[in-house]
MDTraj code that builds the backbone (N, CA, C; nanometers):
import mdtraj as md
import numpy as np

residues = "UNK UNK UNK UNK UNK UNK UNK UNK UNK UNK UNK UNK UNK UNK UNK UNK UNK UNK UNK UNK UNK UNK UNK UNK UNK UNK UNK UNK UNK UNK UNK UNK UNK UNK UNK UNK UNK UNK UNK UNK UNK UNK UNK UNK UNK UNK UNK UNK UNK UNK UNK UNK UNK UNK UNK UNK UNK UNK UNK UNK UNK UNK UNK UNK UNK UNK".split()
xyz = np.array([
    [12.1261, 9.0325, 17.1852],
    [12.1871, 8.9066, 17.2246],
    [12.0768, 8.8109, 17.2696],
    [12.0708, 8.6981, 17.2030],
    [11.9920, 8.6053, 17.2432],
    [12.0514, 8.4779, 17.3952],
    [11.9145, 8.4787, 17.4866],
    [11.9492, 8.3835, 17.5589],
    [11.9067, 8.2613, 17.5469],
    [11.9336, 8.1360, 17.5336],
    [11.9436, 8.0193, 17.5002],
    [11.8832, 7.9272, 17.6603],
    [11.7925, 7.8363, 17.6232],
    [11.8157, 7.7640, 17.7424],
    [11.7898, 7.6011, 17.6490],
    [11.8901, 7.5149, 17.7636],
    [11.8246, 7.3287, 17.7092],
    [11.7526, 7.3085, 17.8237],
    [11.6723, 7.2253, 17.7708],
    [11.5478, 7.1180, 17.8693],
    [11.5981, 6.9830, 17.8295],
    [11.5683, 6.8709, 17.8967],
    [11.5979, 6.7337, 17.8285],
    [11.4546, 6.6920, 17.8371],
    [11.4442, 6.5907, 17.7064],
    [11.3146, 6.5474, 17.7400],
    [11.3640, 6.3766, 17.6821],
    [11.2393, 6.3296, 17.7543],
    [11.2583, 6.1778, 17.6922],
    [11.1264, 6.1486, 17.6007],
    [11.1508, 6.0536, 17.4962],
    [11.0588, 5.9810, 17.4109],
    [11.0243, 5.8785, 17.4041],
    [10.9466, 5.8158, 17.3390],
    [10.9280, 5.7031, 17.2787],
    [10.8314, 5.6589, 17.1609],
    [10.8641, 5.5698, 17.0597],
    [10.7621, 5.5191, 16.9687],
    [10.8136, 5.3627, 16.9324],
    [10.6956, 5.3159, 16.8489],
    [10.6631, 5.1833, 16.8504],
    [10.7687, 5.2049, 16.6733],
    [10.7484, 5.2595, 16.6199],
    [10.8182, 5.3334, 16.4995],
    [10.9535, 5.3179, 16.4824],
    [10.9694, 5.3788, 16.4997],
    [11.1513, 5.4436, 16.4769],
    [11.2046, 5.5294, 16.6148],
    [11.3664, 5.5659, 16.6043],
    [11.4115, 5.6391, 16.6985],
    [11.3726, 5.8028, 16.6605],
    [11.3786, 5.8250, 16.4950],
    [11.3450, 5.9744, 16.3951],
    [11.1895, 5.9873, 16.4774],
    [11.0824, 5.8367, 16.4400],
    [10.9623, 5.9353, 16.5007],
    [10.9505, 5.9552, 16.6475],
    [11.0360, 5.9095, 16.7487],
    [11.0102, 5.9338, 16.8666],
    [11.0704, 6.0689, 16.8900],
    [11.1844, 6.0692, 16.8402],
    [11.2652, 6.2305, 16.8046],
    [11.1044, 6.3002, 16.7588],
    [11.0450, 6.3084, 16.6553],
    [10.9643, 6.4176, 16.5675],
    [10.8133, 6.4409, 16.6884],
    [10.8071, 6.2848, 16.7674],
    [10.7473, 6.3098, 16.8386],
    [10.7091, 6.3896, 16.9859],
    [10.8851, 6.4245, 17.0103],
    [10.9109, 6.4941, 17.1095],
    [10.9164, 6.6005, 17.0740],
    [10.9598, 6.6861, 16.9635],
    [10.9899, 6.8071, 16.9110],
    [10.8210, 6.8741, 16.9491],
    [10.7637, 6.7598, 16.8610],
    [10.5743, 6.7911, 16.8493],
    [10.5246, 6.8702, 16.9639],
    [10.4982, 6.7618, 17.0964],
    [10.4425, 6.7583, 17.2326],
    [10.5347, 6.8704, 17.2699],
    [10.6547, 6.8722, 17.2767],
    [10.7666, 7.0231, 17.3468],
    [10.7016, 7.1648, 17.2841],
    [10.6999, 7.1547, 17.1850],
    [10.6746, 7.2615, 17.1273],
    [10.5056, 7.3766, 17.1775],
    [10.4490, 7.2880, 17.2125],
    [10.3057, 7.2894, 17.2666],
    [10.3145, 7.3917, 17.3477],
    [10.4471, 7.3665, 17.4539],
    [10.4510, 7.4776, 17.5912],
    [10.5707, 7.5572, 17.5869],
    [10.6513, 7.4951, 17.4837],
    [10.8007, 7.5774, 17.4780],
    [10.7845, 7.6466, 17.2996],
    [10.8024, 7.7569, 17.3635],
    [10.8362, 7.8266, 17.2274],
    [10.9771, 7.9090, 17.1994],
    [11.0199, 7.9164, 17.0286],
    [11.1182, 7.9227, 16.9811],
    [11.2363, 7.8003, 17.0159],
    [11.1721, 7.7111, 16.9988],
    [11.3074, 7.5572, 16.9878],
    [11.3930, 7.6391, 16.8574],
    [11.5116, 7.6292, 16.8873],
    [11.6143, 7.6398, 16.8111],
    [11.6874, 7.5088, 16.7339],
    [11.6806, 7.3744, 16.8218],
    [11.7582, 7.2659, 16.8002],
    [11.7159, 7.1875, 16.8756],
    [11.7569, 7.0353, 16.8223],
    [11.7450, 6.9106, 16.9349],
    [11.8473, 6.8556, 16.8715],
    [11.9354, 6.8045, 17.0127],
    [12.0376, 6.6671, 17.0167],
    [11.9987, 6.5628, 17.0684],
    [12.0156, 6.4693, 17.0205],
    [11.9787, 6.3435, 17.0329],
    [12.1120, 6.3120, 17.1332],
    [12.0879, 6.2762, 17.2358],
    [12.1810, 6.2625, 17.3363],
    [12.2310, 6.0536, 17.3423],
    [12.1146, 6.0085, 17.3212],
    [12.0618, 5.8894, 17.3353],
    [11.9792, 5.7945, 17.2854],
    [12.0021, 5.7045, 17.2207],
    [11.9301, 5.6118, 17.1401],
    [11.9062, 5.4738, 17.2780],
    [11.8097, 5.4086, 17.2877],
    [11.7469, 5.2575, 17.3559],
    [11.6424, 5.2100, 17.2646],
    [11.6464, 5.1050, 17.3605],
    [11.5303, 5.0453, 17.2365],
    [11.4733, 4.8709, 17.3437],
    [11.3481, 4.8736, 17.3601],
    [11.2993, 4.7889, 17.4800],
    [11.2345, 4.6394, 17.3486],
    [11.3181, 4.5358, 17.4044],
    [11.3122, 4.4122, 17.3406],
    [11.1983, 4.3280, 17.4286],
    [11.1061, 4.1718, 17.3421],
    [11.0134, 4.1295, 17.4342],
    [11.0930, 4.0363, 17.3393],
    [11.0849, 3.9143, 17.3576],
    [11.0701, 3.7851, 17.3212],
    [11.0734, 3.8004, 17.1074],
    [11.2660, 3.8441, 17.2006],
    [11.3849, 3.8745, 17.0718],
    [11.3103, 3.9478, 16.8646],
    [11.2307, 4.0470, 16.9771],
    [11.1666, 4.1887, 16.8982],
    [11.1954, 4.3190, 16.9763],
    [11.2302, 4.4039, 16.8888],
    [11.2676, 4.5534, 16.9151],
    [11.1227, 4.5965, 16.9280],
    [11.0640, 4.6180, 17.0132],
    [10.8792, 4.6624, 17.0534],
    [10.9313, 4.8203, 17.0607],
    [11.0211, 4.8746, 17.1499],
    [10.9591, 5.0203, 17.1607],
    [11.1048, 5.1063, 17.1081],
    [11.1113, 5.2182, 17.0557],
    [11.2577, 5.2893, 17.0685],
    [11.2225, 5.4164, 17.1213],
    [11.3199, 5.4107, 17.2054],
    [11.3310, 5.5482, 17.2911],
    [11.4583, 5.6255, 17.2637],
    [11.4419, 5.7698, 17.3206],
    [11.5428, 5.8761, 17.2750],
    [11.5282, 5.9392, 17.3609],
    [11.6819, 5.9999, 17.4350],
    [11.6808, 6.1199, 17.5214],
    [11.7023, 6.2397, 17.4488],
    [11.6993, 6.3420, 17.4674],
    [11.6823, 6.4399, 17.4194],
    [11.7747, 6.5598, 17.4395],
    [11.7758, 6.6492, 17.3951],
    [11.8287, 6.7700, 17.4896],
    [11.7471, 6.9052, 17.3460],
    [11.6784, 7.0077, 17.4686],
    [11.6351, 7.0810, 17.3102],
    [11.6695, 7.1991, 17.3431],
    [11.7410, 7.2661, 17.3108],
    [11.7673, 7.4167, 17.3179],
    [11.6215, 7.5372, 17.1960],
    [11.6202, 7.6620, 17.3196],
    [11.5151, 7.7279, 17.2604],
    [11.5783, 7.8564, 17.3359],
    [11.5085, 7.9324, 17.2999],
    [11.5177, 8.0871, 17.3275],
    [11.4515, 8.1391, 17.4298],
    [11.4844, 8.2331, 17.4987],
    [11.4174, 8.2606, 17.5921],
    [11.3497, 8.4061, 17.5591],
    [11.2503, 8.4796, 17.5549],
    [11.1682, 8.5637, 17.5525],
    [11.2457, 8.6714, 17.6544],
])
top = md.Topology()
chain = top.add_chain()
for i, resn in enumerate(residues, 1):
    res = top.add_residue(resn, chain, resSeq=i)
    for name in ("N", "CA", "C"):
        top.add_atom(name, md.element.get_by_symbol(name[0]), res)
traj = md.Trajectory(xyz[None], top)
């Protein structure tokens, strides 16, 4: 029987909401091992002078526990 745990993490890129997602998977993965999944809990996105500059994503990533 496998045990499961979620972490939430937050992101961001100048890109897209996908690369701030691919970018969090990246950096998580570094210290967490066996990610099983990520939900995208949350899409934002930080406007300057009526431009979309940054998109951010909350996260939630389920992985396995050892």
């Amino acid at each position: 029987m496998a045990v499961l745990k979620v972490i939430e993490v937050l992101s961001s890129s100048e890109t897209s909401w996908e690369d701030a997602t691919k970018k969090a998977v990246e950096k998580a993965s570094k210290s967490v091992k066996h990610i099983r999944s990520v939900y995208v809990q949350d899409q934002s996105a930080s406007v300057k002078e009526g431009k979309v500059t940054e998109f951010r994503v909350n996260l939630k990533i389920t992985f396995e526990l050892e």
